[in-house]
C-alpha positions in Angstrom: 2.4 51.1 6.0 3.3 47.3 6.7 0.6 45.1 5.4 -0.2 41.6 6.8 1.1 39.9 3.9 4.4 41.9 4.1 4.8 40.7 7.7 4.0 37.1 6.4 6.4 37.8 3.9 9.3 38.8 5.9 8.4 36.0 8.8 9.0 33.5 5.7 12.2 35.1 5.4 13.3 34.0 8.6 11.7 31.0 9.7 11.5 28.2 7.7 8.4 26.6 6.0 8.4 23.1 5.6 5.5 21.7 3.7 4.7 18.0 4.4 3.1 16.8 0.9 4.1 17.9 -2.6 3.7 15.4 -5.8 5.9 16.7 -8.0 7.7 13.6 -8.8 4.9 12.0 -9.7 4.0 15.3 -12.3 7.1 14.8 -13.7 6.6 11.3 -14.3 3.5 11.7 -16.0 3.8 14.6 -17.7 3.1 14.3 -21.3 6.2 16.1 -22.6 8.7 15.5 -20.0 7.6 11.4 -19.2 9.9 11.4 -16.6 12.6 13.2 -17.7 13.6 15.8 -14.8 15.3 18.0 -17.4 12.6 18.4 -19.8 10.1 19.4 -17.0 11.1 22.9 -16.8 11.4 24.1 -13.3 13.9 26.9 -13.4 11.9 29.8 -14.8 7.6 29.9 -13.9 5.6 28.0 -15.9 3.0 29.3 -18.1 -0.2 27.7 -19.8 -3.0 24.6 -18.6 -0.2 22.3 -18.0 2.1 24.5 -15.6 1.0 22.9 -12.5 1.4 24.0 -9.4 5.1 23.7 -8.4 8.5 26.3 -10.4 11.3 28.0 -8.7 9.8 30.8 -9.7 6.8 30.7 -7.8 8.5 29.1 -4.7 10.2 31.7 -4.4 7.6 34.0 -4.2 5.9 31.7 -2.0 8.8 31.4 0.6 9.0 27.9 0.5 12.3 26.9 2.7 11.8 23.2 3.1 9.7 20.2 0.9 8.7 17.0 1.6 8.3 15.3 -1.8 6.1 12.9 -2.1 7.4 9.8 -4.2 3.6 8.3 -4.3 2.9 5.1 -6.1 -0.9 4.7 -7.0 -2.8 1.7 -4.7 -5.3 1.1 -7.9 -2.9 0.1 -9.9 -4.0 -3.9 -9.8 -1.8 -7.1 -9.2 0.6 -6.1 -13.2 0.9 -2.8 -11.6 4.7 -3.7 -9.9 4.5 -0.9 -6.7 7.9 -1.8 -5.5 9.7 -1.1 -8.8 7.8 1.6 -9.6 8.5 3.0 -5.4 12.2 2.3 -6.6 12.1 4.7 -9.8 10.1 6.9 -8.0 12.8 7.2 -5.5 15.4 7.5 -8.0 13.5 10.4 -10.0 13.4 12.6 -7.0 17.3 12.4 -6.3 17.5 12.8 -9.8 15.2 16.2 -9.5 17.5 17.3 -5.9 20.9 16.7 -7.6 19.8 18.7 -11.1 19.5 21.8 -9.5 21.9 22.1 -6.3 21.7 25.8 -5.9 17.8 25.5 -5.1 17.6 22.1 -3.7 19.6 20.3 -1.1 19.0 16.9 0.2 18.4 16.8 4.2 18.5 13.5 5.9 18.0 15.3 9.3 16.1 18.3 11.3 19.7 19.8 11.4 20.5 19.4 7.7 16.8 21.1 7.1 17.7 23.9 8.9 21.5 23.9 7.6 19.6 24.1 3.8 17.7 27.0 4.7 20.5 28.8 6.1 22.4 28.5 2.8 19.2 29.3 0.5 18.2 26.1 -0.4 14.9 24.3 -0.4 15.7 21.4 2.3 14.4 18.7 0.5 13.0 15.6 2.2 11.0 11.9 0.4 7.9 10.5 1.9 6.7 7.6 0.7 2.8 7.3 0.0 1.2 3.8 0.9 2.4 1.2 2.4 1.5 -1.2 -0.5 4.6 -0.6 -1.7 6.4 -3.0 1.0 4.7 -5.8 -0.6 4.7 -7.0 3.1 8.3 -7.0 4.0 10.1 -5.3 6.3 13.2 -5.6 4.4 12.3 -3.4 1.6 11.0 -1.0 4.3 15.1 -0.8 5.2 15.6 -0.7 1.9 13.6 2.3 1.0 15.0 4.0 4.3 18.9 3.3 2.8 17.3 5.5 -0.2 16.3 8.2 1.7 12.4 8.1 2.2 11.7 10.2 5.8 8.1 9.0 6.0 6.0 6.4 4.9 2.2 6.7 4.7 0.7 3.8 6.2 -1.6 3.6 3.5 -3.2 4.9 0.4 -6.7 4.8 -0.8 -6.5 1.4 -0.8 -6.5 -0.5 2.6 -3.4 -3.2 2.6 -2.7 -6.8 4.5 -1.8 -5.0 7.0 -3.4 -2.2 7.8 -6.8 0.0 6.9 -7.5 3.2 4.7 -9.6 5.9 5.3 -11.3 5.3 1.9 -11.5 1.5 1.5 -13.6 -0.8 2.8 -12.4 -1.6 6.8 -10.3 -5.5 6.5 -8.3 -5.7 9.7 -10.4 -2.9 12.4 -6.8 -1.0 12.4 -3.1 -2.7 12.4 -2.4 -6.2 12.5 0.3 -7.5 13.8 2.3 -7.0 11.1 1.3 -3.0 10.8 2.5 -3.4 14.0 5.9 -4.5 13.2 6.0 -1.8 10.7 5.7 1.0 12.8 7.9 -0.5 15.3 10.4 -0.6 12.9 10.1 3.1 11.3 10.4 4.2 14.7 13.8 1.9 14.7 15.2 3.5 11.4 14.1 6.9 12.3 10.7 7.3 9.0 8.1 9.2 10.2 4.8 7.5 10.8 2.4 8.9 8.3 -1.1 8.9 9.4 -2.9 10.7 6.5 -5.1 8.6 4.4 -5.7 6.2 7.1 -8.5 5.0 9.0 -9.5 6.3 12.5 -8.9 2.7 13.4 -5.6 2.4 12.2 -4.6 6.0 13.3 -5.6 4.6 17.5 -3.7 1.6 16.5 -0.7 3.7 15.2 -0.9 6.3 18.2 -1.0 3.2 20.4 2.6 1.4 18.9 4.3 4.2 17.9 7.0 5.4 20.1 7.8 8.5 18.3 5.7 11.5 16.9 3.8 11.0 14.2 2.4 13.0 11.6 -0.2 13.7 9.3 1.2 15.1 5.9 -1.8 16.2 4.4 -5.0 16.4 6.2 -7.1 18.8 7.7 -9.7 18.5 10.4 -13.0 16.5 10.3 -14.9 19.0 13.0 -15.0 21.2 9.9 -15.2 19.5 7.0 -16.5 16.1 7.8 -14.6 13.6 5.0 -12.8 10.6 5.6 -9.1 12.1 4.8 -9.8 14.3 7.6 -8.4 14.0 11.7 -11.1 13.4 13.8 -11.3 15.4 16.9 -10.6 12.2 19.2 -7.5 11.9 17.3 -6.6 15.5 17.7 -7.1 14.9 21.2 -4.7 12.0 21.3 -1.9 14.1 19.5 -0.1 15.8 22.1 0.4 13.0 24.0 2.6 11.2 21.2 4.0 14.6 20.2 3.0 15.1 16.9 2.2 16.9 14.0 -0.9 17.9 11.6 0.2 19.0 8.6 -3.3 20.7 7.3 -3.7 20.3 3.9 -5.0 22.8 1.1 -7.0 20.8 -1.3 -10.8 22.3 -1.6 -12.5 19.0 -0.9 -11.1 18.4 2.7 -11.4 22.0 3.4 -15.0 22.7 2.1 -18.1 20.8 3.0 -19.6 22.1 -0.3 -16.7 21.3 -2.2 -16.3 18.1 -1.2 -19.7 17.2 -2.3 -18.4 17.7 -5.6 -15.4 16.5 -5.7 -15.3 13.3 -3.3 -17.6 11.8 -5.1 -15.8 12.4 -8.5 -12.7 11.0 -6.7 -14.4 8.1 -5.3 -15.1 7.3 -9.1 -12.1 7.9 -10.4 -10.7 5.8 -8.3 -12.9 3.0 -9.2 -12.0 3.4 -12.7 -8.1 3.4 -12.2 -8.5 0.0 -10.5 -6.0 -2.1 -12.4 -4.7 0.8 -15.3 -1.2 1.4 -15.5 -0.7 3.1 -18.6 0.1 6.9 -18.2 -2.0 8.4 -20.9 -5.3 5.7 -19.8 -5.0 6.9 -16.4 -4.8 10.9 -17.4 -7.7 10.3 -19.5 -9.5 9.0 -16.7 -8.4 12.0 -14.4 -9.2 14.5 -16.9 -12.9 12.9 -17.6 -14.1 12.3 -14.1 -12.2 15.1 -12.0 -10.9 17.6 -14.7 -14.7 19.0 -15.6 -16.2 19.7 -11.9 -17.9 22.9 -10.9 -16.3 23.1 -8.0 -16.6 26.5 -5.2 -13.5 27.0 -4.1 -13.0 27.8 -0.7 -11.3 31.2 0.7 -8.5 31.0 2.1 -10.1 31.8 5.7 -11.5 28.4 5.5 -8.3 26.3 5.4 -6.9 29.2 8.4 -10.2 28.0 10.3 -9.0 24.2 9.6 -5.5 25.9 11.3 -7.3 27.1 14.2 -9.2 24.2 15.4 -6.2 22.3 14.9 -4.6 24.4 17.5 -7.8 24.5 19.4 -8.1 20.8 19.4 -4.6 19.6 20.0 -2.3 22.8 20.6 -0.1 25.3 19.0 2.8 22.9 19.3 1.1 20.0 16.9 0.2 22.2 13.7 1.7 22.1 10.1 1.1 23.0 6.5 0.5 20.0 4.3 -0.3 21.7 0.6 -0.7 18.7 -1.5 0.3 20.3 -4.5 0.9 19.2 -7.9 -1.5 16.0 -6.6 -4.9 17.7 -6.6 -6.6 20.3 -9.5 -8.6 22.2 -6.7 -7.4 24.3 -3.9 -8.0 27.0 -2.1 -8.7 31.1 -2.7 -5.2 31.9 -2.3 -3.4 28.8 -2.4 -3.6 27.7 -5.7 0.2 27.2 -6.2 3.0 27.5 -4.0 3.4 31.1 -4.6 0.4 31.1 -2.0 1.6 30.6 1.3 2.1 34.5 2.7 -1.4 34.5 2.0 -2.4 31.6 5.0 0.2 33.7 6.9 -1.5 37.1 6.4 -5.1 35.4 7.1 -3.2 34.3 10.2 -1.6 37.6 11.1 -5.2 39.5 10.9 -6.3 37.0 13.2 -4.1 37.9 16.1 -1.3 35.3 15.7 2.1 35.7 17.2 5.1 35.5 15.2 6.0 32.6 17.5 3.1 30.6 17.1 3.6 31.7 13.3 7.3 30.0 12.9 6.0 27.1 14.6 3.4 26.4 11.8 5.5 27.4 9.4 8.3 24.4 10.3 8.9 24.5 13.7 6.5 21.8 14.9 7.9 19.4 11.8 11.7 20.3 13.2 10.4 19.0 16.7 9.0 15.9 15.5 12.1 15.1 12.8 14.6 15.7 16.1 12.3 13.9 18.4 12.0 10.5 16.0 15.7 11.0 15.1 16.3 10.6 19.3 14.2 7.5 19.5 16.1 6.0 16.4 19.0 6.2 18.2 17.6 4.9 21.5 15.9 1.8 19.8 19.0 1.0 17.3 21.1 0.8 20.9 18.9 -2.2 21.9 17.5 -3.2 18.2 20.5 -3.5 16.2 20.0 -5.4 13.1 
């Protein structure tokens, strides 16, 4: 008898899963053992013990992972010593470093075609997204820049709000985009990076729905109607979404998908954060992790919760504008079921039970991201015509 997790299984076969937020790279970096080192972080074979995080070959695998966006983050608390563009650049150069170390699981993909062209060969179609927009340092030119280096999305901010535009988790300095966030997301439309609305305030998302004239997404970030944080898409935005075309990648991480978790653990982050405010050194800002977020009693949500997140997404704004978003290896708490990327058939199955078509399935999985990657490449090319620079 065919379960619902075999069909999940065998849909993840077929159809390609493209998850819109791992952290990886920034693991890697801080691993004790590894510091950075892409071949001393073993990947290959599944990791075992506290420190195997959430992210092996092994267990992607398992998980029928087809496509990754990795996220190169670069921490907003980091203070005025903390050097974001340099550290953006190195974080850029450790994830081609981790793509071109093992080719016969990882392949680059500049475009929806190369994703899908990865897939078909057995690869892992592996994408960069940048996150916070911080790391500019306000210019536009080393927005090109990190484009020439292969970043496909840039979250417009962080936990910090910047010159130029407001976070979801900082106090509000600008009531959305100024004119210069403006000019930012003019020009990602240009060169073709996906607007990245995660993180950001409801101001700044309007703002951003309001400039951009290509689909936008939301990495990782589930939906406020159910669990009512500030990382999460209001249902006015949700509402706005099919409109501009775009996608929300919901996300797995226990404190945007349960309102009792994240009265633990929002808090704990909130604090956290306050702490790394100007610390730069690796092991100071692990012992601040492992203090304030490390030791939480957290309940963890089932994995019917984050499905409900799914639904009301599709409720909201329409089968055509869902995602997954995991956010793994940058959170310790997920959910039931998800707690590495071995977990995804398990969404699926939830999914399956529920009634979902295989249709509407592969369109979670990565159709819906596809779309939007083909439908910003389009308006690239239309703006460069009459933009060239």
């Amino acid at each position: 008898m065919t379960t619902a997790l075999d069909h999940a299984r065998r849909l993840l076969r077929h159809h390609i899963l493209i998850d819109g937020h791992n952290d990886l790279p920034w693991t890697i970096r801080n691993d004790p053992a590894a510091a950075g080192d892409v071949a001393a972080y073993q990947l290959r074979r599944e990791r075992r013990g506290p420190d195997r995080g959430h992210t092996d070959f092994a267990r992607a695998r398992r998980g029928g992972l087809g496509g990754q966006f990795w996220s190169v983050y670069v921490p907003a608390t980091g203070g005025p010593d903390a050097h974001p563009a340099r550290t953006q650049l190195e974080q850029l150069d450790l994830a081609h470093r981790l793509i071109a170390r093992y080719p016969r699981v990882l392949q680059f993909a500049w475009t929806a075609r190369e994703a899908r062209e990865a897939f078909a060969r057995g690869r892992i179609a592996s994408m960069l997204g940048m996150e916070g927009g911080h790391v500019l340092e306000g210019s536009l030119g080393a927005l090109r820049a990190y484009r020439a280096l292969g970043a496909r999305y840039m979250t417009l901010t962080h936990n910090r709000s910047t010159d130029w535009a407001d976070s979801a988790t900082d106090e509000p300095r600008h009531g959305g985009l100024t004119a210069l966030g403006r000019e930012v997301v003019g020009e990602m439309n240009r060169l073709g990076m996906l607007v990245d609305l995660s993180h950001v305030a409801p101001s700044t998302m309007r703002d951003a729905l309001d400039t951009s004239e290509a689909p936008v997404i939301f990495s990782h970030s589930s939906a406020r109607a159910v669990c009512d944080v500030p990382r999460n898409v209001p249902d006015e935005i949700l509402r706005r979404i099919p409109a501009n075309g775009g996608v929300v990648m919901v996300t797995f991480v226990a404190g945007f998908v349960s309102p009792a978790a994240s009265a633990v653990i929002v808090p704990a982050l909130a604090e956290a954060d306050r702490r790394l405010e100007g610390v730069t050194d690796p092991e100071q800002r692990r012992a601040v992790e492992r203090d304030v977020v490390g030791r939480l009693d957290v309940p963890i949500p089932p994995v019917s919760l984050v499905a409900d997140h799914v639904e009301h997404v599709v409720q909201v704004a329409g089968a055509d504008h869902v995602g997954i978003g995991g956010d793994f290896d940058g959170t310790r708490y997920t959910a039931q079921g998800l707690e590495d990327v071995s977990g995804y058939p398990n969404l699926f199955a939830e999914l399956i039970e529920r009634g979902w078509t295989d249709a509407d399935l592969a369109r979670l999985a990565g159709g819906n991201v596809l779309r939007v990657m083909r439908e910003a490449e389009a308006v690239a090319a239309r703006l460069r015509r009459g933009r060239p620079r």
